[in-house]
N, C-alpha and C positions, 0 to 999 in steps of 0.2 A: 822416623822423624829426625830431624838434621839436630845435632849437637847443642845449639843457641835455641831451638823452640824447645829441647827435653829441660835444657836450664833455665827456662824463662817458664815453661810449666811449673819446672818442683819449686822456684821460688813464688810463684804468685799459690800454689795450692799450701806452702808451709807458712802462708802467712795465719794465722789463728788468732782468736779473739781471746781475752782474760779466761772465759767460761770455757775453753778448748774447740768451740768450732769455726770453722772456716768462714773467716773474713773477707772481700775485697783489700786488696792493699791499696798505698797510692799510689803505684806505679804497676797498672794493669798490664796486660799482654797487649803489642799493640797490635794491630787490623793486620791480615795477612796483606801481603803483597797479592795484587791482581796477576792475572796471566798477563803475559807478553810474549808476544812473538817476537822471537827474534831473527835477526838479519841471516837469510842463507848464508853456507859458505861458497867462496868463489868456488868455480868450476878450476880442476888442476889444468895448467898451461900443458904446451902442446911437448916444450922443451924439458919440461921439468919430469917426465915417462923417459926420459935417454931418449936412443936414436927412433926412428919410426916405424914400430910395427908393420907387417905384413899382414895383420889382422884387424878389426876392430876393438874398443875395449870393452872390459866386461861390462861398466857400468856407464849408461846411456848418461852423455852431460849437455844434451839438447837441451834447451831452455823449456821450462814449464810452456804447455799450450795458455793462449792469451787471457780465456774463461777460466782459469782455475783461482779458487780462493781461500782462505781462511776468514772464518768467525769466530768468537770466543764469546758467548753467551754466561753471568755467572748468576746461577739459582742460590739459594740457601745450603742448600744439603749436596749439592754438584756444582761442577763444571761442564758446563756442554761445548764442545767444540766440532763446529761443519767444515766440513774441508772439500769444496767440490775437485772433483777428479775428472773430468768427463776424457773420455779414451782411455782411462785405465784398468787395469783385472783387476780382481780383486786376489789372485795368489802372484800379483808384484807389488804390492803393499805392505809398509811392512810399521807396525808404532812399536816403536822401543820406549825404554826410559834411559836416561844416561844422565851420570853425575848427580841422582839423588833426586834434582830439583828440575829436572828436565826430560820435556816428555817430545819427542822424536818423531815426526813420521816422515818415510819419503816414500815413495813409487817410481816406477820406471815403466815404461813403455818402449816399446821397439819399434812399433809401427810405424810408417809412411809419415801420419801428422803424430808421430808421439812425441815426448820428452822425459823429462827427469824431473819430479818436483819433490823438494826436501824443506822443510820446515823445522825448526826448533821454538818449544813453547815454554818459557819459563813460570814455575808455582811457586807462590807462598807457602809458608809451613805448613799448610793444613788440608792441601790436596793429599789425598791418599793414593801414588803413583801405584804399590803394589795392584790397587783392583780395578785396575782401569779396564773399561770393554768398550768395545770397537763391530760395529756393522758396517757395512756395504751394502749399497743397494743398488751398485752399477755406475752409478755417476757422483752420487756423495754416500761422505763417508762421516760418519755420525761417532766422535770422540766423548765417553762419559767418564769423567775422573771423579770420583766420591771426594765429598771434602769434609775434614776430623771437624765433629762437633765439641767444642770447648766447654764444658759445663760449667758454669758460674751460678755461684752461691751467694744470697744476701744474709746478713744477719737481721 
């Protein structure tokens, strides 16, 4: 949990009523931030590698095939995220997390009509990045991020 949701936790849970149990405050936790995709990075210039290989590079910077998508679906207790991949393996896929708050997927293909497709998906405090699971089914690719249930208590 990122720094600002563990201090906004222990202050809205040490808020207590005269009799010692927990109150709402009046300044609740607010609403997680939604997912957002965020903007690919450019593809690296041709100049910016120095002079020009005799090989190809390792990582394919073909532009995503035209079909391919993301969705962010958000349930209660999940996140679902579909990301269709049509031409890709499923052992060139790869979801990271990075930087805590960001959940990473990209693939490559080499084929004839492949590309390169990379996505970054920004959470609110309350995705649970560590248990995220991920299938394949050949053509989409089915993201489940678990999201922290906040327990709130009325007096």
């Amino acid at each position: 949990m990122s720094l600002v949701a563990n201090r906004a936790l222990d202050r809205y849970s040490s808020t207590r009523s005269p009799d010692g149990a927990s109150a709402i405050s009046d300044r609740p936790l607010p609403p997680p931030a939604p997912p957002t995709v965020l903007t690919p990075p450019p593809p690296p210039l041709s100049h910016d590698r120095g002079p020009a290989a005799p090989y190809e590079p390792f990582l394919a910077h073909a532009p995503p095939p035209q079909d391919s998508y993301i969705a962010v679906d958000t349930k209660p207790a999940e996140y679902r995220l579909l990301v269709r991949l049509p031409g890709f393996k499923r052992d060139a896929i790869t979801v990271s997390t990075r930087k805590r708050r960001i959940l990473h997927v990209v693939a490559d293909s080499w084929e004839p009509n492949g590309g390169h497709f990379e996505q970054r998906i920004s959470f609110g405090y309350d995705a649970l990045l560590t248990q995220v699971r991920a299938e394949f089914d050949g053509e989409h690719l089915q993201v489940i991020v678990p999201r922290r249930t906040i327990p709130v208590t009325y007096q």
